[in-house]
C-alpha positions in Angstrom: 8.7 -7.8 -16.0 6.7 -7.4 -12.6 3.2 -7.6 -12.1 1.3 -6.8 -9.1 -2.1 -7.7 -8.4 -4.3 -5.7 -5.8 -6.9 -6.3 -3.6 -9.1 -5.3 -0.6 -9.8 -1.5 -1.1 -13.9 -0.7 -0.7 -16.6 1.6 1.0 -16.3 1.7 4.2 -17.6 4.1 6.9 -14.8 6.5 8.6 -14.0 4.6 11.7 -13.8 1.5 10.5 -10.9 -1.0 8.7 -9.7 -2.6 5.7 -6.7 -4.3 4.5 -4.9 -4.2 1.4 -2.9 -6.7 -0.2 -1.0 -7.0 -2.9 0.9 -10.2 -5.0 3.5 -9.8 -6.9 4.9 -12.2 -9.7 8.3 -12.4 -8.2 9.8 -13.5 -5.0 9.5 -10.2 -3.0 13.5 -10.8 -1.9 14.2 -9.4 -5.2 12.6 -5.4 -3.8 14.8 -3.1 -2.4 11.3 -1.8 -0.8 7.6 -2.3 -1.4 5.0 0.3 -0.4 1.4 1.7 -0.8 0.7 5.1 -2.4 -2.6 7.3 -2.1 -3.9 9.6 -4.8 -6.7 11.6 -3.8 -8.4 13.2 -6.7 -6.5 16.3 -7.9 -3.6 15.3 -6.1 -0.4 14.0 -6.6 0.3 9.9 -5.5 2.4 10.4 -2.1 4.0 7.5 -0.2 2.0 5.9 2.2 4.1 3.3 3.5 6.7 1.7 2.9 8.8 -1.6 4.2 12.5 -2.3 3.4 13.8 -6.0 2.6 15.0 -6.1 6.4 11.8 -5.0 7.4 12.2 -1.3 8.4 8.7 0.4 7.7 8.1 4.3 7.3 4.6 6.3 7.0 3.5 9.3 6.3 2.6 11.4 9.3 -0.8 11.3 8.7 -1.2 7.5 8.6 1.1 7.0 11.6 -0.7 4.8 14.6 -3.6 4.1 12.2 -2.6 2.0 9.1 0.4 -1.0 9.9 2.2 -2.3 6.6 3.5 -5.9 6.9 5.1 -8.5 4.2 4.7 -12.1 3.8 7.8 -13.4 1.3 6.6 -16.8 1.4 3.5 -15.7 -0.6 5.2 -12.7 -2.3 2.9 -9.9 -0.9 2.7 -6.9 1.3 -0.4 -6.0 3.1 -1.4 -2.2 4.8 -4.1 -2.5 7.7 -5.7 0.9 7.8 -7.6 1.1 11.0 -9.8 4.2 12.8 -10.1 5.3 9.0 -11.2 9.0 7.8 -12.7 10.1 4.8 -9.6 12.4 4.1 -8.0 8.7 3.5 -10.2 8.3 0.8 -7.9 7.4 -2.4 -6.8 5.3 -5.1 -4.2 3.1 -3.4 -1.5 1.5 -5.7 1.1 -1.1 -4.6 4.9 0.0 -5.4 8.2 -2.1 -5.7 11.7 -1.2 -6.1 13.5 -3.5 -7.7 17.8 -3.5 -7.8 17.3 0.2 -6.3 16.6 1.1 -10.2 13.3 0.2 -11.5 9.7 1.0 -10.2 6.5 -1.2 -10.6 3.0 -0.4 -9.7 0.0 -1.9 -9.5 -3.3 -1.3 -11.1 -4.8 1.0 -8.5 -7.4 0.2 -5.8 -10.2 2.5 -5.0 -10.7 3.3 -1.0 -13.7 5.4 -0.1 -14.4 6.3 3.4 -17.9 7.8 3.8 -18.3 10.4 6.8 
């Protein structure tokens, strides 16, 4: 089983940054891909971003130029920078893994509000 432990959603005024991270239990070379997903209340959780094990990254159109998603294997984690943030990016964030192109894992959830 994988966990995945979040961290580093907030308040934060539109404009202004935050970075997400998230740990997983597991050497990260075991993902096919790990990601962030949004879920804005009475909407469905859409992909983010995304970054592949060689390090290709995709966004949704609406993040692109604003939020950068990285990965650090040596500490088993993948990070999103959101910069220049609105409050339409306010969401619940939750960390995503693929694991042997199969089996999805999430995280718990982190709460980002940006205030107007």
């Amino acid at each position: 089983q994988v966990q995945l432990v979040e961290s580093g959603g907030g308040l934060v005024q539109a404009g202004g940054s935050l970075k997400l991270s998230c740990t997983a239990s597991i050497e990260t070379f075991n993902f096919n891909t790990m990601g962030w997903y949004g879920q804005a209340p009475g909407k469905q959780r859409e992909l983010v971003a995304s970054i592949s094990g060689g390090g290709s990254t995709n966004y949704a159109d609406a993040v692109k130029g604003r939020f950068t998603i990285s990965r650090d294997d040596a500490k088993n984690t993948v990070y999103m920078q959101m910069d220049s943030l609105k409050p339409e990016d306010t969401a619940v964030y939750y960390c995503h893994v693929r694991r042997w192109a199969t089996f999805d894992y999430w995280g718990q959830g982190t709460q980002v509000t940006v205030s107007s």
